[in-house]
C-alpha positions as CSV (number, residue, x, y, z in Angstrom):
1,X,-18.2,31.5,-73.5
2,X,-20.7,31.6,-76.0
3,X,-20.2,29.8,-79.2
4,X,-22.5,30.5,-82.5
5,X,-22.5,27.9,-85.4
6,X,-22.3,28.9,-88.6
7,X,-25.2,26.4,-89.6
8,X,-28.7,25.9,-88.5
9,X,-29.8,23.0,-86.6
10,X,-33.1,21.8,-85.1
11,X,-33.7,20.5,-81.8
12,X,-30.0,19.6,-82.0
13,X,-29.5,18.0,-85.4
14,X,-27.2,20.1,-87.4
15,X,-28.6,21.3,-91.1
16,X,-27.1,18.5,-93.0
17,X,-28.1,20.6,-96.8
18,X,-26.4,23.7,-95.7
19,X,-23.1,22.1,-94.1
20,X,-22.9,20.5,-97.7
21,X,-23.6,23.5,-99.4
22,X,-21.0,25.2,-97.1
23,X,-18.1,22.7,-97.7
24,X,-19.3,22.8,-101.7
25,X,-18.6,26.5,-101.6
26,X,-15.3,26.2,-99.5
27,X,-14.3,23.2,-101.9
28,X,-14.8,24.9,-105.5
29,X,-13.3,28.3,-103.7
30,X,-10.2,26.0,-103.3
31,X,-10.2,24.5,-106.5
32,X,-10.4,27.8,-108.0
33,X,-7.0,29.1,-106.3
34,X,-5.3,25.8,-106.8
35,X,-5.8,25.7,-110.8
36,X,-4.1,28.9,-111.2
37,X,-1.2,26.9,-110.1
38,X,-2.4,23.8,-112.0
39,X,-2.7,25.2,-115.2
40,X,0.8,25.7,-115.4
41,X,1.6,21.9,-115.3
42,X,1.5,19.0,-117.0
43,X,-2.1,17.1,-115.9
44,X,-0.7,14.0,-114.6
45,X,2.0,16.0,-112.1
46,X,-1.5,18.3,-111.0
47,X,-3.4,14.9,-110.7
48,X,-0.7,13.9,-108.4
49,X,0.0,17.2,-106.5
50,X,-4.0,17.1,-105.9
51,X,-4.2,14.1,-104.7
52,X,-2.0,14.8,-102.1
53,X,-3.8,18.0,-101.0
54,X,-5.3,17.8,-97.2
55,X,-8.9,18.8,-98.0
56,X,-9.7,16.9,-95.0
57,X,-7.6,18.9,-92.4
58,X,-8.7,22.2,-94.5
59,X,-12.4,21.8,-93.6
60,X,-11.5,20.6,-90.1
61,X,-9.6,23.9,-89.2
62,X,-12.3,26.1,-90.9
63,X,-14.5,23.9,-88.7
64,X,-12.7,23.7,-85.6
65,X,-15.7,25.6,-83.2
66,X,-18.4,23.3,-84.1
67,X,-19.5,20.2,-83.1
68,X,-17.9,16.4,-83.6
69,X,-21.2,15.8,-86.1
70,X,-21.0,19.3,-88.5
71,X,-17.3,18.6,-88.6
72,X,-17.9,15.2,-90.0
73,X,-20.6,15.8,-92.2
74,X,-18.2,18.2,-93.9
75,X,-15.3,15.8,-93.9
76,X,-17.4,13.0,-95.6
77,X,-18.7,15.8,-98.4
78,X,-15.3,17.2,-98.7
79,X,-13.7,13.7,-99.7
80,X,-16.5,12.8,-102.2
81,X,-15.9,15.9,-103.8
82,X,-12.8,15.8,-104.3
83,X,-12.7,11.8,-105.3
84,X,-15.0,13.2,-108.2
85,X,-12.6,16.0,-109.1
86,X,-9.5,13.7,-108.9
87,X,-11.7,11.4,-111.3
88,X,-12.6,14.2,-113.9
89,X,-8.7,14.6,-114.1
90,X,-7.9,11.2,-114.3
91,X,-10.0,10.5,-117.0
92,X,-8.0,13.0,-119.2
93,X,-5.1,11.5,-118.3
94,X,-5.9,8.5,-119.7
């Protein structure tokens, strides 16, 4: 069977840019359906519910045709992005 990537790669080495891109898009698509919950509670218990979100295992079944490397590329820009998000939310807890 045939498999076709959703990203580009040259001889072999996935498009780094557009897997980030990707998993930016995927990310802020998520955020966007999980504040309509969010913004019915208190920010410290949607800091906490957040935090406890599996971005991680998201991307990874979104992900689960491609290749060990894509799949990590993703995984490592997933988790910054949502460190930073957790932190934007944190900081008006404070």
């Amino acid at each position: 069977m045939y498999h076709v990537s959703k990203f580009d790669s040259v001889n072999g080495v996935p498009d780094e840019e557009q897997i980030e891109n990707w998993t930016a898009e995927f990310f802020h698509s998520l955020i966007n359906v999980f504040n309509s919950f969010f913004c019915k509670l208190e920010l410290d218990d949607a800091v906490s519910r957040m935090s406890i979100i599996p971005f991680e295992k998201l991307v990874k079944e979104q992900l689960e045709d491609e290749k060990e490397e894509v799949i990590n590329i993703a995984v490592a820009k997933v988790k910054e992005l949502a460190e930073m998000e957790l932190e934007f939310m944190r900081a008006y807890v404070s």
